[in-house]
C-alpha positions in Angstrom: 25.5 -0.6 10.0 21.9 0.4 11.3 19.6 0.9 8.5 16.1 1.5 10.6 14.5 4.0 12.6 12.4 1.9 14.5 9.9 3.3 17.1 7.3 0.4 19.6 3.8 1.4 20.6 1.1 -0.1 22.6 -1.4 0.6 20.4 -3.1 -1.9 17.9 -1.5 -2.6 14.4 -5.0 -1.0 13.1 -5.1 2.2 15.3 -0.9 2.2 14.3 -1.4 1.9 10.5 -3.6 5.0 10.8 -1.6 7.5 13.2 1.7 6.8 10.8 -0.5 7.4 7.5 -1.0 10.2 9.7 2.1 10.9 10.9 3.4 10.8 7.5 0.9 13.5 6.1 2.3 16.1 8.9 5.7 15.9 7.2 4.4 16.3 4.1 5.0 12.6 2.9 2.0 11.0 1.1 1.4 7.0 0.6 2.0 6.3 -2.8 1.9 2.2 -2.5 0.5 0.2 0.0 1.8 -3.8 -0.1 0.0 -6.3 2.5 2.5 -8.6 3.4 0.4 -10.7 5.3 -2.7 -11.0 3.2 0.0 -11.2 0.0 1.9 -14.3 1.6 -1.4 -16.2 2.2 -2.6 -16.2 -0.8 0.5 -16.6 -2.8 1.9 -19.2 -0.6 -0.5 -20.3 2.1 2.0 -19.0 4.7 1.0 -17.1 8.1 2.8 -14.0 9.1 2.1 -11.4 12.2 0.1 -8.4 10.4 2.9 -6.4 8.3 2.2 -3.9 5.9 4.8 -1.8 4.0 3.8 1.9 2.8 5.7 3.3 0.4 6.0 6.8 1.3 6.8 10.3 -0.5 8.1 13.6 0.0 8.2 14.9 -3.5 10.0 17.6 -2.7 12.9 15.8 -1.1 12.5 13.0 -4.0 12.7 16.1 -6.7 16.0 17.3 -4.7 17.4 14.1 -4.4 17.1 13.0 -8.0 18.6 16.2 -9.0 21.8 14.9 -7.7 21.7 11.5 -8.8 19.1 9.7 -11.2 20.0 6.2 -9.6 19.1 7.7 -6.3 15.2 6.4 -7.1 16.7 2.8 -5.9 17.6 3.9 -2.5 14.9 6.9 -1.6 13.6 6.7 2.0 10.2 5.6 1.2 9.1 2.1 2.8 7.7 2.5 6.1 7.2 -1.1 7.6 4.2 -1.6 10.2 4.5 -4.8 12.0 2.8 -6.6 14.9 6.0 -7.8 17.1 5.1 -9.4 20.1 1.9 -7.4 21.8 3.6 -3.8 20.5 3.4 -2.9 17.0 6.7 -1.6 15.4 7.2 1.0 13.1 10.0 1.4 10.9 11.8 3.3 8.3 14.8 3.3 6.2 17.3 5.8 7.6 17.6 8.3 4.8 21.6 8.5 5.4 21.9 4.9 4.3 21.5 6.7 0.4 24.5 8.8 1.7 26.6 6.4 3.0 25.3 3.5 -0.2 26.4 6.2 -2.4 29.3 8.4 -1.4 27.4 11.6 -2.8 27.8 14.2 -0.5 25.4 16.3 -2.6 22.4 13.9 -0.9 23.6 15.1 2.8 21.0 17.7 3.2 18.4 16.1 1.6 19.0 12.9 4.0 19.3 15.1 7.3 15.9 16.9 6.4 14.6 13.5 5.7 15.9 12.3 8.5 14.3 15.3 10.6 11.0 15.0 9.2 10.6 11.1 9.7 11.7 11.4 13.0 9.2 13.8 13.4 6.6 11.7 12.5 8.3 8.2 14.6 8.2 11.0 17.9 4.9 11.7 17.2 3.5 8.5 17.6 5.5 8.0 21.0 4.4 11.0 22.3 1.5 9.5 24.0 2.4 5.6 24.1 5.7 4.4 24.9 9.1 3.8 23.1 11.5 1.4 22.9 
């Protein structure tokens, strides 16, 4: 079972970490947590890693619904969105919201994961639009 969205650009993982922030914002999903991965496994444990941040994005609107079906639901919301250097293309990722569907059998979460689904596709497209895909 696929849990990604993934999308591949040929711009920088700097120029990338901005257009998803932006990205993001135009589907009404705001950054609530940012976690380094990189800089993070340096220091804790002296270890190199490509540049990889995670954001942990938010729609509170589709948060609000989803939690109205299910309280647990906080576990499995469809907010990290992974930027990572891979190879000389930088990949973006994101959890596909239908894995809280499938995870939890609620059927009550189906529209809340297609809209979810909708808008961070939205946002993936967007940063294809001009670059390339893959």
């Amino acid at each position: 079972m696929r849990y990604d969205r993934t999308v591949h650009v040929d711009d920088d993982y700097a120029t990338t970490v901005d257009r998803v922030r932006e990205a993001l914002a135009a589907e009404g999903f705001g950054i609530l947590t940012e976690i380094d991965v990189t800089a993070t496994l340096k220091a804790k444990l002296d270890v190199d890693v490509e540049d990889y941040v995670i954001l942990g994005a938010c729609n509170p609107q589709l948060a609000h619904r989803a939690l109205g079906v299910d309280r647990s639901v906080g576990l499995l919301l469809p907010c990290n969105v992974v930027v990572r250097r891979d190879g000389d293309r930088t990949a973006v990722q994101a959890l596909d919201p239908g894995t809280m569907v499938t995870l939890t059998g609620l059927d009550g979460l189906r529209p809340v994961a297609e809209e979810a689904v909708r808008r961070l596709d939205a946002a993936l497209a967007s940063l294809t639009a001009a670059g390339s895909e893959g």
